[in-house]
Chimera marker file (.cmm) of the C-alpha trace (Angstrom):
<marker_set name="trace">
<marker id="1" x="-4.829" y="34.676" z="6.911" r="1" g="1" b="0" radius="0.5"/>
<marker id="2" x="-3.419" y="34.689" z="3.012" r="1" g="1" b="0" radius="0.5"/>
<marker id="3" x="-0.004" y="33.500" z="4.525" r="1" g="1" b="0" radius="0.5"/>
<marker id="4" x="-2.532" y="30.124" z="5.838" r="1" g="1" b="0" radius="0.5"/>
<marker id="5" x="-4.043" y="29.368" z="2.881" r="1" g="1" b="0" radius="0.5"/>
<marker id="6" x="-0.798" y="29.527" z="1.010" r="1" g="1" b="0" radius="0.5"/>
<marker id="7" x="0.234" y="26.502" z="3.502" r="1" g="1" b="0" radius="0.5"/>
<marker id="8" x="-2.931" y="24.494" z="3.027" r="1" g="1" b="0" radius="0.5"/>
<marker id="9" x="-2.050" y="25.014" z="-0.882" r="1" g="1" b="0" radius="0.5"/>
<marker id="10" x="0.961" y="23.892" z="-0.462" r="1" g="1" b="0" radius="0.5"/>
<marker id="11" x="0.889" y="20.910" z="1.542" r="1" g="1" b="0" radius="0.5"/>
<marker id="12" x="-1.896" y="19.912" z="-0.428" r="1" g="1" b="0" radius="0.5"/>
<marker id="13" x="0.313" y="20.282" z="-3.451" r="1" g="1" b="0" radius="0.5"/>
<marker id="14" x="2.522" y="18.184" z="-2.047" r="1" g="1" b="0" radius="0.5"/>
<marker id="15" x="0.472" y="15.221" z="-0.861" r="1" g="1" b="0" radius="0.5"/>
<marker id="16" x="-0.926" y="15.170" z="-4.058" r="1" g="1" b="0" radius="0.5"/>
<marker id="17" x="2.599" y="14.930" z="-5.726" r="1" g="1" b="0" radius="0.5"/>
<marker id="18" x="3.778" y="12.295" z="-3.307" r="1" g="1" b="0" radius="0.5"/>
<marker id="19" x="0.612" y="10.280" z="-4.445" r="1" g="1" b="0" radius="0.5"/>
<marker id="20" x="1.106" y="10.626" z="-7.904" r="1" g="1" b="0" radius="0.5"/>
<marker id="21" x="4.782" y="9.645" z="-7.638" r="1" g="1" b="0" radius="0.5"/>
<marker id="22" x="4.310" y="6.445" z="-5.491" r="1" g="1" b="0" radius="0.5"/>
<marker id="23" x="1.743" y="5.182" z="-8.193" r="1" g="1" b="0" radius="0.5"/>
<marker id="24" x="4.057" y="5.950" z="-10.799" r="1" g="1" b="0" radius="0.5"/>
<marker id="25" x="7.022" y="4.571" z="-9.373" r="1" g="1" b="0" radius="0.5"/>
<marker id="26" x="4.796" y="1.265" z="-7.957" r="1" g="1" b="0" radius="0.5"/>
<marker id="27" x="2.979" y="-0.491" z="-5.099" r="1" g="1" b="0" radius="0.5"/>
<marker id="28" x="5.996" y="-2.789" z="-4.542" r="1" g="1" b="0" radius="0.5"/>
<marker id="29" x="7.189" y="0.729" z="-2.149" r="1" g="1" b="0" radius="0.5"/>
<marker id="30" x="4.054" y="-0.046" z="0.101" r="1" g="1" b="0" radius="0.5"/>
<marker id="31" x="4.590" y="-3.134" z="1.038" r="1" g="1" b="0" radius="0.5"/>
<marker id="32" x="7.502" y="-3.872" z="3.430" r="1" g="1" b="0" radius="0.5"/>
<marker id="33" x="9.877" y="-1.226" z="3.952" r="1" g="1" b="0" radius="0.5"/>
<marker id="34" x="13.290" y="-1.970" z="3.870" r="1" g="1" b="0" radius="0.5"/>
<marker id="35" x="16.500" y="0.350" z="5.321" r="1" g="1" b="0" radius="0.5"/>
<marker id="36" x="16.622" y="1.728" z="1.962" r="1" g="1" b="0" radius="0.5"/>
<marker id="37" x="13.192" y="2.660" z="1.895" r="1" g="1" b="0" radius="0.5"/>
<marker id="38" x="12.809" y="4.137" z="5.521" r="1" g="1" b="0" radius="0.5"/>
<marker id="39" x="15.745" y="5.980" z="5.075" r="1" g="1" b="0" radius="0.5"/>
<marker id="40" x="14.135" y="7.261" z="1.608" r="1" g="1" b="0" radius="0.5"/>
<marker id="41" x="10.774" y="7.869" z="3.307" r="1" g="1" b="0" radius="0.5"/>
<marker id="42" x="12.196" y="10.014" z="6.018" r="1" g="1" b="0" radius="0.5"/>
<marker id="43" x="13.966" y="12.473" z="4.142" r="1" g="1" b="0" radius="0.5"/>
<marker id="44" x="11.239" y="13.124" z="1.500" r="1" g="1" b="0" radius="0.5"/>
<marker id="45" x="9.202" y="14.101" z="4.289" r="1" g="1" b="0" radius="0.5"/>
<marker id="46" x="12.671" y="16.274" z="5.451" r="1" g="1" b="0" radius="0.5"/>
<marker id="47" x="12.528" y="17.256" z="1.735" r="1" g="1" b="0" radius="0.5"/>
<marker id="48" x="9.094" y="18.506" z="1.716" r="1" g="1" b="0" radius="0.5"/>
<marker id="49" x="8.565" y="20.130" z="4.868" r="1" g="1" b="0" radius="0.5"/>
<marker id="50" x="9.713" y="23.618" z="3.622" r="1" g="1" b="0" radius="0.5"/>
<marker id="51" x="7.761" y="23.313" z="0.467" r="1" g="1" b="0" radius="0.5"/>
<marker id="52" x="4.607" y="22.662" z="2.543" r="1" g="1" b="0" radius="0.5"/>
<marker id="53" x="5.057" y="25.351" z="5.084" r="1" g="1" b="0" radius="0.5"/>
<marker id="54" x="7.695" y="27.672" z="3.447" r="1" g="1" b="0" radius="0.5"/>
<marker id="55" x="9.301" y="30.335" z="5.882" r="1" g="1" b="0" radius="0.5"/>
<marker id="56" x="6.538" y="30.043" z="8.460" r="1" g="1" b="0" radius="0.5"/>
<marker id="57" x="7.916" y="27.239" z="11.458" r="1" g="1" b="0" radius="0.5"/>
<marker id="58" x="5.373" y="28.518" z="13.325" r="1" g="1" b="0" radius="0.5"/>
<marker id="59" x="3.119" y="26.556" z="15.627" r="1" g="1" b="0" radius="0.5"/>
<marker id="60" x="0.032" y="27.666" z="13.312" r="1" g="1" b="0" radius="0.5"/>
<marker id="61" x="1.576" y="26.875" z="10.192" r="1" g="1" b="0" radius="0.5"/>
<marker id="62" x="2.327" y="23.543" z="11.296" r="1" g="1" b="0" radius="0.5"/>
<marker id="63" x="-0.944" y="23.314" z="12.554" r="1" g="1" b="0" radius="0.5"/>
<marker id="64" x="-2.554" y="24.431" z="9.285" r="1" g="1" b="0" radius="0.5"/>
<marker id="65" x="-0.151" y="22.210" z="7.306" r="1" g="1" b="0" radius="0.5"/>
<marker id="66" x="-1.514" y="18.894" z="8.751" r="1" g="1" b="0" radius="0.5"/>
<marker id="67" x="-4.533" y="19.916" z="8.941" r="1" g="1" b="0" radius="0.5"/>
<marker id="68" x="-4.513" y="20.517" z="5.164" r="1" g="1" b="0" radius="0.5"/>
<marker id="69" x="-3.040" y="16.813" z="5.156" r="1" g="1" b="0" radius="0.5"/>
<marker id="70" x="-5.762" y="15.598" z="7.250" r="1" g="1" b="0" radius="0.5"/>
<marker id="71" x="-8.407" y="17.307" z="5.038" r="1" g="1" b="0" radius="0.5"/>
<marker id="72" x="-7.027" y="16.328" z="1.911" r="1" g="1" b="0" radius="0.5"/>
<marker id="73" x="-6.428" y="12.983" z="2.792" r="1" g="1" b="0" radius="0.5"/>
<marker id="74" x="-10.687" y="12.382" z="3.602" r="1" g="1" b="0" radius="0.5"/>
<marker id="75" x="-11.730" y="14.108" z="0.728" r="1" g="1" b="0" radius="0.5"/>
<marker id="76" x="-9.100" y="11.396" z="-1.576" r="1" g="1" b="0" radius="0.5"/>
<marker id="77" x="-10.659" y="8.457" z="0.251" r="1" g="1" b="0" radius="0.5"/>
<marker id="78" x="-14.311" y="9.693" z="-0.045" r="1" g="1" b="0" radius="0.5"/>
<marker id="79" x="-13.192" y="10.455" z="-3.844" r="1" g="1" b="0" radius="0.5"/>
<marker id="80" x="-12.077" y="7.122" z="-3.903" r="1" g="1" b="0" radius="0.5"/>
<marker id="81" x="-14.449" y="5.065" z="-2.983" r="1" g="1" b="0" radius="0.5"/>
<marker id="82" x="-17.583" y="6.408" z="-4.426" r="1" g="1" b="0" radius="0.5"/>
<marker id="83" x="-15.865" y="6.435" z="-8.037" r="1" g="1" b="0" radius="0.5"/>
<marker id="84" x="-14.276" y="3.472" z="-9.283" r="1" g="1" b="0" radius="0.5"/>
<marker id="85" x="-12.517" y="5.179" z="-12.377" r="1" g="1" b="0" radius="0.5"/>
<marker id="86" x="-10.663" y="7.782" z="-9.849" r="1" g="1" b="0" radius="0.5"/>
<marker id="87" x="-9.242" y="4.766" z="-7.171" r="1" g="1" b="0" radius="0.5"/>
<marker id="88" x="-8.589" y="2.277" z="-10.648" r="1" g="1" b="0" radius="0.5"/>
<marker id="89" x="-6.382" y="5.573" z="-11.672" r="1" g="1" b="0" radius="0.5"/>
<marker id="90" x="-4.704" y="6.112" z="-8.945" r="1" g="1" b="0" radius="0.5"/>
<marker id="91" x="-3.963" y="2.737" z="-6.901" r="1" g="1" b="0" radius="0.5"/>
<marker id="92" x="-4.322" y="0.709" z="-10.010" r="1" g="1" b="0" radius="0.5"/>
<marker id="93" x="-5.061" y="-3.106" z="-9.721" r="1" g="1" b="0" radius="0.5"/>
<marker id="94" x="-3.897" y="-6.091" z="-8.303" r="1" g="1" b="0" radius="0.5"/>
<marker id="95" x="-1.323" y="-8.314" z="-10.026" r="1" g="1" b="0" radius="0.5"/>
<marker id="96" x="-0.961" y="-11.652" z="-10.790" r="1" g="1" b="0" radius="0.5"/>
<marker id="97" x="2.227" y="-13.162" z="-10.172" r="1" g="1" b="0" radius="0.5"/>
<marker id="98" x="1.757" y="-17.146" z="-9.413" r="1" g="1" b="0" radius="0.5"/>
<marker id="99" x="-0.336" y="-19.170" z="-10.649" r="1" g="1" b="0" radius="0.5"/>
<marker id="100" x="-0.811" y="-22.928" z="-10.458" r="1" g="1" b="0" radius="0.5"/>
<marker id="101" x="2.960" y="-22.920" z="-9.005" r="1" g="1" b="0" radius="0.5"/>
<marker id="102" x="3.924" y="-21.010" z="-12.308" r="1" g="1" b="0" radius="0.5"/>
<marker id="103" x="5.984" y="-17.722" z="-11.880" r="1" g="1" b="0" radius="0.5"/>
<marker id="104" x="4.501" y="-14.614" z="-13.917" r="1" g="1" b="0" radius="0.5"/>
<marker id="105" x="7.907" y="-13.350" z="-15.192" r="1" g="1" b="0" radius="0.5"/>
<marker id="106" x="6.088" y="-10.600" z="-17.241" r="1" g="1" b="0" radius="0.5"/>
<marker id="107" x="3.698" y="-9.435" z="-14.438" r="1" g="1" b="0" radius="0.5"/>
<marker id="108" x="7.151" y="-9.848" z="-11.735" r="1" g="1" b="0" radius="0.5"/>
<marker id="109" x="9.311" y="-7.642" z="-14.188" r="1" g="1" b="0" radius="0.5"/>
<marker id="110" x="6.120" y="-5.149" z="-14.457" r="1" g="1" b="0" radius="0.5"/>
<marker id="111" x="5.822" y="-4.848" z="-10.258" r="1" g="1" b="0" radius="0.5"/>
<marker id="112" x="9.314" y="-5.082" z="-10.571" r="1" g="1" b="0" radius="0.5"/>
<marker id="113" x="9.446" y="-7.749" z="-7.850" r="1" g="1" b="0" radius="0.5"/>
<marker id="114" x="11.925" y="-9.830" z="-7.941" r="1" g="1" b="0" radius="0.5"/>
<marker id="115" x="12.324" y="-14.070" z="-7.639" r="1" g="1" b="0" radius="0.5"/>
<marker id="116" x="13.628" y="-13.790" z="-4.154" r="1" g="1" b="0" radius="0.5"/>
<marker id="117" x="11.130" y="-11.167" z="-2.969" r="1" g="1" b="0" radius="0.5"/>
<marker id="118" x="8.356" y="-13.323" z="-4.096" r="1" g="1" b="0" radius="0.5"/>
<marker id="119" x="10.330" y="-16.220" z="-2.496" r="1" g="1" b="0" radius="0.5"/>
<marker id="120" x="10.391" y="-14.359" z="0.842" r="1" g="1" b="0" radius="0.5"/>
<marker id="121" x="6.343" y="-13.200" z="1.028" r="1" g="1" b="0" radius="0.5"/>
<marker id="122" x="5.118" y="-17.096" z="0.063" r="1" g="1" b="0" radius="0.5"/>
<marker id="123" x="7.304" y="-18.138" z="2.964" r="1" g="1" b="0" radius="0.5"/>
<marker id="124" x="5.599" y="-15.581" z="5.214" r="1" g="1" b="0" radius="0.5"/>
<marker id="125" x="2.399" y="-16.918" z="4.218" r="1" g="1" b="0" radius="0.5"/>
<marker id="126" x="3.587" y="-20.879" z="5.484" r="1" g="1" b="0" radius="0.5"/>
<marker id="127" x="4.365" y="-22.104" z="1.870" r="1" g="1" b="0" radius="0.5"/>
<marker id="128" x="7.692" y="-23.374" z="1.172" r="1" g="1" b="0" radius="0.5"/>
<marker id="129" x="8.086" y="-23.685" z="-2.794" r="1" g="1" b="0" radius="0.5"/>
<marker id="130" x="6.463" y="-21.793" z="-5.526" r="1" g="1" b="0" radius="0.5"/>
<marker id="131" x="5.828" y="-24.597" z="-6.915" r="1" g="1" b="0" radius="0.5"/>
<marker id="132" x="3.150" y="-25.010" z="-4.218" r="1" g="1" b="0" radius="0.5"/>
<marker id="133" x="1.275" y="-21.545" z="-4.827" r="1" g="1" b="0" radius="0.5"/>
<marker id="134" x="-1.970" y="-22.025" z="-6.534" r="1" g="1" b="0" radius="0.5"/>
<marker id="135" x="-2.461" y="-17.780" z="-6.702" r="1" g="1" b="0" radius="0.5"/>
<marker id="136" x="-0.244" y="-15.182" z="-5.712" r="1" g="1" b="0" radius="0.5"/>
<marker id="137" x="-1.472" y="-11.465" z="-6.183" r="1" g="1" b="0" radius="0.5"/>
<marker id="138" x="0.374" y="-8.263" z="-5.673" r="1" g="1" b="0" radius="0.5"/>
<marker id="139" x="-2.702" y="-6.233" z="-4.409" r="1" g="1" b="0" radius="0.5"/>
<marker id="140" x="-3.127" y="-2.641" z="-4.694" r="1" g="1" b="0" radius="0.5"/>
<marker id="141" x="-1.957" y="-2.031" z="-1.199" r="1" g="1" b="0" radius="0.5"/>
<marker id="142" x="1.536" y="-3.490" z="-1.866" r="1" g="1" b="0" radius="0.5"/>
<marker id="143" x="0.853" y="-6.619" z="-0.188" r="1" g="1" b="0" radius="0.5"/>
<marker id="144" x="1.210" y="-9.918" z="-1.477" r="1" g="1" b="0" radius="0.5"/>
<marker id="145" x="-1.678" y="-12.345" z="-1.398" r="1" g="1" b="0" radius="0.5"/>
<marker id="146" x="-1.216" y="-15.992" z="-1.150" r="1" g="1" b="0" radius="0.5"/>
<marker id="147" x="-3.279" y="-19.267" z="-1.507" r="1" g="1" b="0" radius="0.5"/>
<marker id="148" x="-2.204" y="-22.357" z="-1.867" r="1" g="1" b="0" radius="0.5"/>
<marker id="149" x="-2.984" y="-26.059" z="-1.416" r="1" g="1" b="0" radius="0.5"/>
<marker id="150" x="-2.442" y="-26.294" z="1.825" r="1" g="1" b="0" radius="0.5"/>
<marker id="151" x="-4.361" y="-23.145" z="2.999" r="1" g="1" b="0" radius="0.5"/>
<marker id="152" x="-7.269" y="-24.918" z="1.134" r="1" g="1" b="0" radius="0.5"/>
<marker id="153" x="-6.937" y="-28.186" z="3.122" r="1" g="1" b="0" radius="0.5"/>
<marker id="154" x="-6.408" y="-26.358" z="6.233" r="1" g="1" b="0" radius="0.5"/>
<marker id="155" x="-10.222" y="-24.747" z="5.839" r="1" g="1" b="0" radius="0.5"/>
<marker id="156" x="-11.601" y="-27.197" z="5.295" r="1" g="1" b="0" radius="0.5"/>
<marker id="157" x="-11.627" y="-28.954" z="8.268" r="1" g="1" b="0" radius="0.5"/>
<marker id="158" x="-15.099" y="-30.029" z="10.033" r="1" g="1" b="0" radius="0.5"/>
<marker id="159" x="-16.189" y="-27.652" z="12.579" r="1" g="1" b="0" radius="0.5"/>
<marker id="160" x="-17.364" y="-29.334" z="15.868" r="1" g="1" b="0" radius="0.5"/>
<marker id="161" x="-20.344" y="-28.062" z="17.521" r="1" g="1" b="0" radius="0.5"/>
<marker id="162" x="-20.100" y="-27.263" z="21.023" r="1" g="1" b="0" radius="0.5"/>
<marker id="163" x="-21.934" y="-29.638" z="22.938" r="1" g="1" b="0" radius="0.5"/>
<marker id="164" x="-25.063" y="-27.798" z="24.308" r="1" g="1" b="0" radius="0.5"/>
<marker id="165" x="-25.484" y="-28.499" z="28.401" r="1" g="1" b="0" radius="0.5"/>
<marker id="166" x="-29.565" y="-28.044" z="29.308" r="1" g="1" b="0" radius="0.5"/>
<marker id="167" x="-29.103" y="-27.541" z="32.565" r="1" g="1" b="0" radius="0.5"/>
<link id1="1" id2="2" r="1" g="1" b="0" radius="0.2"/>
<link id1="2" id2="3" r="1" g="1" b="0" radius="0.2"/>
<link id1="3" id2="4" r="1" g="1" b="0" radius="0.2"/>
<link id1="4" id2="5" r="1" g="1" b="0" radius="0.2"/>
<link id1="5" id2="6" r="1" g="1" b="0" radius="0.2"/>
<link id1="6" id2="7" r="1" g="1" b="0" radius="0.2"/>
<link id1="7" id2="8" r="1" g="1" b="0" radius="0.2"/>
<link id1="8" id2="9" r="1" g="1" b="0" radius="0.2"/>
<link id1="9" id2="10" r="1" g="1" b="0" radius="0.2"/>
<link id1="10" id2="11" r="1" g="1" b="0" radius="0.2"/>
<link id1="11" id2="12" r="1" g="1" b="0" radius="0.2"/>
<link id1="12" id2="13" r="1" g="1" b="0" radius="0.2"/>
<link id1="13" id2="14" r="1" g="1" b="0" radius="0.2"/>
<link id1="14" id2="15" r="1" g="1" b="0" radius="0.2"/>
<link id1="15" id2="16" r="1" g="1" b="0" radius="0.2"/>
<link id1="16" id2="17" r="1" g="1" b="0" radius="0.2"/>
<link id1="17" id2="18" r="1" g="1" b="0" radius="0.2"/>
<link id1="18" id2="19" r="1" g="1" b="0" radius="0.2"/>
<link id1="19" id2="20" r="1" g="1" b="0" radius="0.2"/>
<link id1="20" id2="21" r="1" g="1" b="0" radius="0.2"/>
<link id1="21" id2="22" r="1" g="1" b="0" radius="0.2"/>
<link id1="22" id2="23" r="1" g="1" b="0" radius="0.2"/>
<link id1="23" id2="24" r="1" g="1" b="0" radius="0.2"/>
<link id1="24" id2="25" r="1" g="1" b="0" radius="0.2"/>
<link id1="25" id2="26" r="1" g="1" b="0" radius="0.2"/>
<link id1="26" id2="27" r="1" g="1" b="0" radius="0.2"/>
<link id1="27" id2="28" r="1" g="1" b="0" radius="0.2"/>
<link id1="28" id2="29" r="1" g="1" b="0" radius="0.2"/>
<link id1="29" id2="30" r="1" g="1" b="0" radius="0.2"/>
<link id1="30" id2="31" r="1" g="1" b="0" radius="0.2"/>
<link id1="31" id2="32" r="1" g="1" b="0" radius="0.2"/>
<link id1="32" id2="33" r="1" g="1" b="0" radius="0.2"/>
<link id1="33" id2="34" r="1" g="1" b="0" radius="0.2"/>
<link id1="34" id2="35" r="1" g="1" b="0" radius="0.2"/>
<link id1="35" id2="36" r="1" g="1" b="0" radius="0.2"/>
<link id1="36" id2="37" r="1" g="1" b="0" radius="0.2"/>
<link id1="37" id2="38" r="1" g="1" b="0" radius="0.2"/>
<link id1="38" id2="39" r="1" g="1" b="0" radius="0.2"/>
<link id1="39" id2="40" r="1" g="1" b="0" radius="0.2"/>
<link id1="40" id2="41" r="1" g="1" b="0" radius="0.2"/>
<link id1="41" id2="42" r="1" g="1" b="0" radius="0.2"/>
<link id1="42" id2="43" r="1" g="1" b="0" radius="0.2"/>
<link id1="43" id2="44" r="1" g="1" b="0" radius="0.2"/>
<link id1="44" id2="45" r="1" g="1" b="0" radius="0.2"/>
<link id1="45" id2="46" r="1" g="1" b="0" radius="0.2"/>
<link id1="46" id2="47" r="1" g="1" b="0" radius="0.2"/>
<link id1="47" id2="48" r="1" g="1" b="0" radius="0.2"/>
<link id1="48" id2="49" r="1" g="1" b="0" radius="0.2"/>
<link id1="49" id2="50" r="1" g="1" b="0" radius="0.2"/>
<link id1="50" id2="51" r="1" g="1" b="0" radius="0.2"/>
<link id1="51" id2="52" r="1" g="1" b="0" radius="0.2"/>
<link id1="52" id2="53" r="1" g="1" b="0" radius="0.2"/>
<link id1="53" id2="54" r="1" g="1" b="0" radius="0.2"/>
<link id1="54" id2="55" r="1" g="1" b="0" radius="0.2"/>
<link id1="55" id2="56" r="1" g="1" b="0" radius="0.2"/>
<link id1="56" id2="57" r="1" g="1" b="0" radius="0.2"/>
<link id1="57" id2="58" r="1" g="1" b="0" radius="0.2"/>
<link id1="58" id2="59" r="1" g="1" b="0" radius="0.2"/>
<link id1="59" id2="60" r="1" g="1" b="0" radius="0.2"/>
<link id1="60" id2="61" r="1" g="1" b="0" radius="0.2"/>
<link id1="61" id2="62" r="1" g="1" b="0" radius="0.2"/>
<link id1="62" id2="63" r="1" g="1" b="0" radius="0.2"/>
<link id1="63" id2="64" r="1" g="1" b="0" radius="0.2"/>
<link id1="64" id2="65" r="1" g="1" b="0" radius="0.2"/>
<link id1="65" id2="66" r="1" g="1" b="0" radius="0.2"/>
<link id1="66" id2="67" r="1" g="1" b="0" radius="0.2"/>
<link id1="67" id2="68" r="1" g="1" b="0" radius="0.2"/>
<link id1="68" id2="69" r="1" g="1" b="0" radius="0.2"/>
<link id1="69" id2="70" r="1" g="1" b="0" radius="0.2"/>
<link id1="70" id2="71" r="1" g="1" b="0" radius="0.2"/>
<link id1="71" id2="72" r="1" g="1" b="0" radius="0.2"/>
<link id1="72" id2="73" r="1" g="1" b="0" radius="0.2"/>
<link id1="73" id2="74" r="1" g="1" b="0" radius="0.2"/>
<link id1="74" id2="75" r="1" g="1" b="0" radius="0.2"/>
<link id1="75" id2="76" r="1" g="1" b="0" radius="0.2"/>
<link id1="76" id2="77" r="1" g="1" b="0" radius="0.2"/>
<link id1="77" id2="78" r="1" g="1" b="0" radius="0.2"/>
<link id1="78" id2="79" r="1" g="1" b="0" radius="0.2"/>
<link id1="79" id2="80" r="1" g="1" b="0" radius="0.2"/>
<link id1="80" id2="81" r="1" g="1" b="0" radius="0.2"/>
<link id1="81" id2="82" r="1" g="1" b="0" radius="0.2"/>
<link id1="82" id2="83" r="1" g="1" b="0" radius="0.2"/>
<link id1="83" id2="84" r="1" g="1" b="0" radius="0.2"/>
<link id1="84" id2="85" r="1" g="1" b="0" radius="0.2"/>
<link id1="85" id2="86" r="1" g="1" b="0" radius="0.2"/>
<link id1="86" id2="87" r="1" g="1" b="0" radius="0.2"/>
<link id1="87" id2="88" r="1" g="1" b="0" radius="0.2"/>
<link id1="88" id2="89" r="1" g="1" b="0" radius="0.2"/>
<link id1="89" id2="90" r="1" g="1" b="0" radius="0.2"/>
<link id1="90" id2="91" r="1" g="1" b="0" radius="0.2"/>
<link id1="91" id2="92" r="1" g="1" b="0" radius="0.2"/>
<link id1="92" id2="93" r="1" g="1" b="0" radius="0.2"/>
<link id1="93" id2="94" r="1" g="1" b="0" radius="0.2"/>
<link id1="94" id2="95" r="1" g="1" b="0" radius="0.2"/>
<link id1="95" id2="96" r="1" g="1" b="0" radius="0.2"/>
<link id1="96" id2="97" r="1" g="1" b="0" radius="0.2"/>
<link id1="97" id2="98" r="1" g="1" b="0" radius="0.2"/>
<link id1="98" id2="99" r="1" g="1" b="0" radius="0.2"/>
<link id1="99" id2="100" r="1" g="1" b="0" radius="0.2"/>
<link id1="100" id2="101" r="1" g="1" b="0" radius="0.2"/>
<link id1="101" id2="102" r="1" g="1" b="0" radius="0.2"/>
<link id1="102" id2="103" r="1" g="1" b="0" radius="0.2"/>
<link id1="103" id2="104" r="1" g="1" b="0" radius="0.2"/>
<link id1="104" id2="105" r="1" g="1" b="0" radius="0.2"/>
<link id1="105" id2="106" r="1" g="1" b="0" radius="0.2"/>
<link id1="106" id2="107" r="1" g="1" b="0" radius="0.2"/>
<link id1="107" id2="108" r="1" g="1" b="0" radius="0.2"/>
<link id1="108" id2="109" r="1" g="1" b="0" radius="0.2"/>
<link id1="109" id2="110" r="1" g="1" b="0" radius="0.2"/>
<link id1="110" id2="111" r="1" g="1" b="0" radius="0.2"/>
<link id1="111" id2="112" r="1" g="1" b="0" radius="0.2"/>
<link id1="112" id2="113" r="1" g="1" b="0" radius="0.2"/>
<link id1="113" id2="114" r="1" g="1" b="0" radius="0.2"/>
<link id1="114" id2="115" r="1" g="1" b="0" radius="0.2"/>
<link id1="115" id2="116" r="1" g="1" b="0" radius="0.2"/>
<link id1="116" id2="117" r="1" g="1" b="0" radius="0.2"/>
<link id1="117" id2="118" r="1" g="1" b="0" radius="0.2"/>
<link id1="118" id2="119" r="1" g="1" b="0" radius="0.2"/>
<link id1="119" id2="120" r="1" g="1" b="0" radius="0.2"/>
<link id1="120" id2="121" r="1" g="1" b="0" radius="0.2"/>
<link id1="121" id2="122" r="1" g="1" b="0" radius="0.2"/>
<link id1="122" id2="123" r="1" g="1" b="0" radius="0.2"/>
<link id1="123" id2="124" r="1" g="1" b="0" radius="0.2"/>
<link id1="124" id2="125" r="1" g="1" b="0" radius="0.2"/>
<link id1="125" id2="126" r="1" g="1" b="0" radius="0.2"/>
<link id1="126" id2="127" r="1" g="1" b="0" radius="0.2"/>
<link id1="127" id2="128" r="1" g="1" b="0" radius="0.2"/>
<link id1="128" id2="129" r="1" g="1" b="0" radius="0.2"/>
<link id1="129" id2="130" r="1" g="1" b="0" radius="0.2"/>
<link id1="130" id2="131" r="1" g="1" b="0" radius="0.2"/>
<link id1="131" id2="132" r="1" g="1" b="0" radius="0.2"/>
<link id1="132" id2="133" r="1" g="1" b="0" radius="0.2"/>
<link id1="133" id2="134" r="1" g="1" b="0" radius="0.2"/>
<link id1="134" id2="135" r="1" g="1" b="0" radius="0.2"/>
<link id1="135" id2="136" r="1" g="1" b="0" radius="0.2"/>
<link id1="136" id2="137" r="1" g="1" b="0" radius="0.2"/>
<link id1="137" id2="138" r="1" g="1" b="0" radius="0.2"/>
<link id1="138" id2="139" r="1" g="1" b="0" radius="0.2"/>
<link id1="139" id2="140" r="1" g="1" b="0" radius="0.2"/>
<link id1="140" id2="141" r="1" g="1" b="0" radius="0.2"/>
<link id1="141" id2="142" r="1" g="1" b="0" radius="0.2"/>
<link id1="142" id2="143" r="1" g="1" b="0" radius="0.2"/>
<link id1="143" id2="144" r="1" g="1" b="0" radius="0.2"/>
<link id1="144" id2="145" r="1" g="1" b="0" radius="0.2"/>
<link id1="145" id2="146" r="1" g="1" b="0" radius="0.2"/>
<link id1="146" id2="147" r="1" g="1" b="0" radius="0.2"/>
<link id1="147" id2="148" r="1" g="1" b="0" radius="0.2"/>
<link id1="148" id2="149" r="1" g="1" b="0" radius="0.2"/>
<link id1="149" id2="150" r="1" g="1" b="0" radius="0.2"/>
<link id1="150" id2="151" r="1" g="1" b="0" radius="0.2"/>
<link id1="151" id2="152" r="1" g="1" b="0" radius="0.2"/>
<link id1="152" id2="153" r="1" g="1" b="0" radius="0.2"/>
<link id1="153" id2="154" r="1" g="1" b="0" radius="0.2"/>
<link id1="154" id2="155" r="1" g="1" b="0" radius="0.2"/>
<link id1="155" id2="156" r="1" g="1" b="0" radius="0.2"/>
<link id1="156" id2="157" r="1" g="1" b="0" radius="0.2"/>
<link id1="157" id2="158" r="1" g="1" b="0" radius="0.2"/>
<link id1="158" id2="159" r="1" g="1" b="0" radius="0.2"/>
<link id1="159" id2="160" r="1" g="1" b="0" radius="0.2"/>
<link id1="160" id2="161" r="1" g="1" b="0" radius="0.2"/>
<link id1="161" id2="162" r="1" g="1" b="0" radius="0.2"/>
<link id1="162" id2="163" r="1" g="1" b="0" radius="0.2"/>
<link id1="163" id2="164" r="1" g="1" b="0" radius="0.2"/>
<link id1="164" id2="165" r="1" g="1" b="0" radius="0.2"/>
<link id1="165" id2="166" r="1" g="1" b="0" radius="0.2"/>
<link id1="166" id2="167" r="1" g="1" b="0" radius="0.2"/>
</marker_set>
């Protein structure tokens, strides 16, 4: 039983480290992954699996390892949405990085985003030039958000009301 609740320590220990170092070392790592990043994603969990488990590849310490994860993982996002200070802490806040078709620099160097990154996620979102981007926000989820002109014009189109048969 003390061999068990060495593994929950552990893997919590280690979830809460991963956290801690993919807010320190940014949101931009949420986003998309890349090759790079897959590749880096798959062997930290290769990395970590002995420190969460240690000797024990047993079935039960497995077991009791995710589970930890699983239990540790609701108690963060209860934490973090009933206090504002703890989620602010650790997933920060969104970005700015266009506005009014004006590039950011400071904010892009701070995300550390670069031009053709940005480039890339306004053309995802249908817009061809920055120059046409009235907002674009790194949120805290490593997305990019983007509005522009012609998402505006496209909602606002008049909404036809189905003809209503009383028959």
């Amino acid at each position: 039983m003390n061999e068990l609740l060495n593994i929950s320590g552990r893997a919590v220990a280690v979830y809460l480290f991963i956290i801690v170092c993919i807010r320190f070392f940014g949101k931009k790592e949420l986003s998309q992954l890349s090759v790079v990043d897959l590749v880096f994603v798959l062997l930290i969990s290769n990395a970590v699996q002995n420190a969460m488990v240690g000797p024990d590849t047993s079935l039960m310490g497995g077991v009791v390892a995710a589970g930890a994860l699983f239990a540790s993982n609701f108690v963060l996002k209860k934490l973090l949405y009933r206090s504002p200070r703890i989620n602010h802490l650790l997933q920060g806040e969104p970005v700015l990085l266009v506005y009014k078709g004006h590039v950011k620099d400071r904010n892009l160097a701070k995300a550390q985003i670069s031009v053709n990154e940005l480039e890339a996620a306004i053309r995802e979102h249908g817009v061809e030039r920055l120059q046409k981007v009235d907002l674009a926000v790194l949120e805290v989820d490593g997305n990019i958000s983007v509005m522009s002109d012609d998402f505006s014009k496209k909602t606002r189109h008049k909404r036809v009301r189905p003809k209503i048969n009383p028959t």
